[in-house]
C-alpha positions as CSV (number, residue, x, y, z in Angstrom):
1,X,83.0,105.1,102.3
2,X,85.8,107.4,103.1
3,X,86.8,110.5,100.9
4,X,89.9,109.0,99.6
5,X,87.9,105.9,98.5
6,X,85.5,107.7,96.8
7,X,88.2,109.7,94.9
8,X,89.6,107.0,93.6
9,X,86.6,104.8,93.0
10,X,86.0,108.3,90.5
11,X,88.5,107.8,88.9
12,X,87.5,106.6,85.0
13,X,90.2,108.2,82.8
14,X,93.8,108.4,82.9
15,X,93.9,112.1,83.0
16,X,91.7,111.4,86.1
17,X,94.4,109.8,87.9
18,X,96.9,112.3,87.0
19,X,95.4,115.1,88.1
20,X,94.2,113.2,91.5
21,X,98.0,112.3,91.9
22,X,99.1,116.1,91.2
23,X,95.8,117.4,93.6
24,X,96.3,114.6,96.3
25,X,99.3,113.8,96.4
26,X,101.3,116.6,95.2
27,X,103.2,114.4,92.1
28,X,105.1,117.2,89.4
29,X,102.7,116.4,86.5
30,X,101.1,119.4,85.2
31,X,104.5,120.4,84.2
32,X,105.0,117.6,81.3
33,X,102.7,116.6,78.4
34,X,100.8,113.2,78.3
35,X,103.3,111.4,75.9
36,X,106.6,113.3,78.3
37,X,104.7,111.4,81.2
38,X,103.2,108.1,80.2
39,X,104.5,104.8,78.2
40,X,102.1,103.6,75.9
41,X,102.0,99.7,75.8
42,X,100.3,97.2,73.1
43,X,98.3,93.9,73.9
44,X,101.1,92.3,72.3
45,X,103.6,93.8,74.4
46,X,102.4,92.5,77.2
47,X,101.9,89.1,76.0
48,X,98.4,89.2,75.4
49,X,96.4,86.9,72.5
50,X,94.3,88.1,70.2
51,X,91.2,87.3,71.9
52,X,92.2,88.6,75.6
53,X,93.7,91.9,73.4
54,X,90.2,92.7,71.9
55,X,88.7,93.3,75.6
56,X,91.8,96.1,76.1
57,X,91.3,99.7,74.7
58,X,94.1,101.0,76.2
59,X,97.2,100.2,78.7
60,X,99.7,103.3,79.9
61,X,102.1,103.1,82.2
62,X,103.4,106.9,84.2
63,X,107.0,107.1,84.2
64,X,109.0,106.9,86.8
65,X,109.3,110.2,89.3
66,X,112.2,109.5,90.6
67,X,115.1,107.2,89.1
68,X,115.2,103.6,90.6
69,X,111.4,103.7,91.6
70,X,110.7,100.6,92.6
71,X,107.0,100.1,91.4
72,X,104.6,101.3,88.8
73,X,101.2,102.9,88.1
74,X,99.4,101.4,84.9
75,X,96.3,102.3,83.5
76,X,94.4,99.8,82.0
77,X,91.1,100.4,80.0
78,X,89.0,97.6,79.2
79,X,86.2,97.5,76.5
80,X,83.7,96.7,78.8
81,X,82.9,98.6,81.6
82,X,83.6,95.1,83.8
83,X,87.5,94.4,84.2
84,X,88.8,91.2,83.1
85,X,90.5,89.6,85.5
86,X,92.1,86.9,83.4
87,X,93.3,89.8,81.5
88,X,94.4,91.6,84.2
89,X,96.5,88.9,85.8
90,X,97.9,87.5,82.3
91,X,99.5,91.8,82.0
92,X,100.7,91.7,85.4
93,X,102.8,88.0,84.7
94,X,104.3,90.3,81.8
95,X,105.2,92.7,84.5
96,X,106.8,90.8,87.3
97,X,110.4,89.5,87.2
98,X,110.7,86.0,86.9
99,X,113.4,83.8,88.6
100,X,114.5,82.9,85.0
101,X,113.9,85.7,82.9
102,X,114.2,85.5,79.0
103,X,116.7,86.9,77.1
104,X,114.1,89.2,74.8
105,X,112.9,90.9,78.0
106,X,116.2,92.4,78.7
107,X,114.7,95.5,78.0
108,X,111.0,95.4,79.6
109,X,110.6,97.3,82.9
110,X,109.5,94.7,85.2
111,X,109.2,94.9,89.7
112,X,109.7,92.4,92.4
113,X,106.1,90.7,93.5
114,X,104.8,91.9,96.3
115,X,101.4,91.5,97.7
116,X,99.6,94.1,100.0
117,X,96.6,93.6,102.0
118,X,93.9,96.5,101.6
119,X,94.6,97.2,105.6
120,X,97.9,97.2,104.8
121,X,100.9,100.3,104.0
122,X,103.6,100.1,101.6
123,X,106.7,100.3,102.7
């Protein structure tokens, strides 16, 4: 396993990820608190029920470096060390903007689907 995997397979908290994002990849983050740089999301929020809600302890979302960014980290924390990935996928429907959106969700930040391969860059 490479360094960079390892690093990230490390990575357990949130202010894990933060500081490997300011270390390795040079993001401005040290200079702002953890409510200046995070939104704080609830199960609800995200369209979660009550019994998919129970298995999340926590979900944060960094803002934005740059204005217009096109995609987002999250931080999910499950209460068991195993992700749910029926949870998972039910937050990231939540997330991705739908050819007919809803009124109500004017406000929610949501990105275009996009799909990359592990072997794959981003663009």
């Amino acid at each position: 396993m490479s360094n960079h995997a390892d690093q990230l397979c490390s990575i357990k908290t949130f202010p894990d990820l933060a500081r490997c994002l300011e270390e390795e990849l040079d993001w401005p983050l040290a200079e702002y608190g953890f409510e200046e740089r995070t939104f704080e999301y609830s199960p609800a929020e995200l369209g979660l029920r009550d019994e998919d809600a129970a298995r999340v302890k926590a979900i944060y979302q960094l803002r934005p470096i740059v204005h217009g960014q096109p995609w987002g980290i999250f931080f999910i924390e499950f209460d068991h060390k195993r992700m749910s990935v029926v949870v998972l996928r039910r937050i990231l429907s939540h997330l991705v903007l739908k050819k007919r959106a809803s009124a109500n969700r004017a406000q929610a930040a949501a990105w275009e689907a996009q799909v990359v391969a592990a072997d794959q860059k981003l663009p």
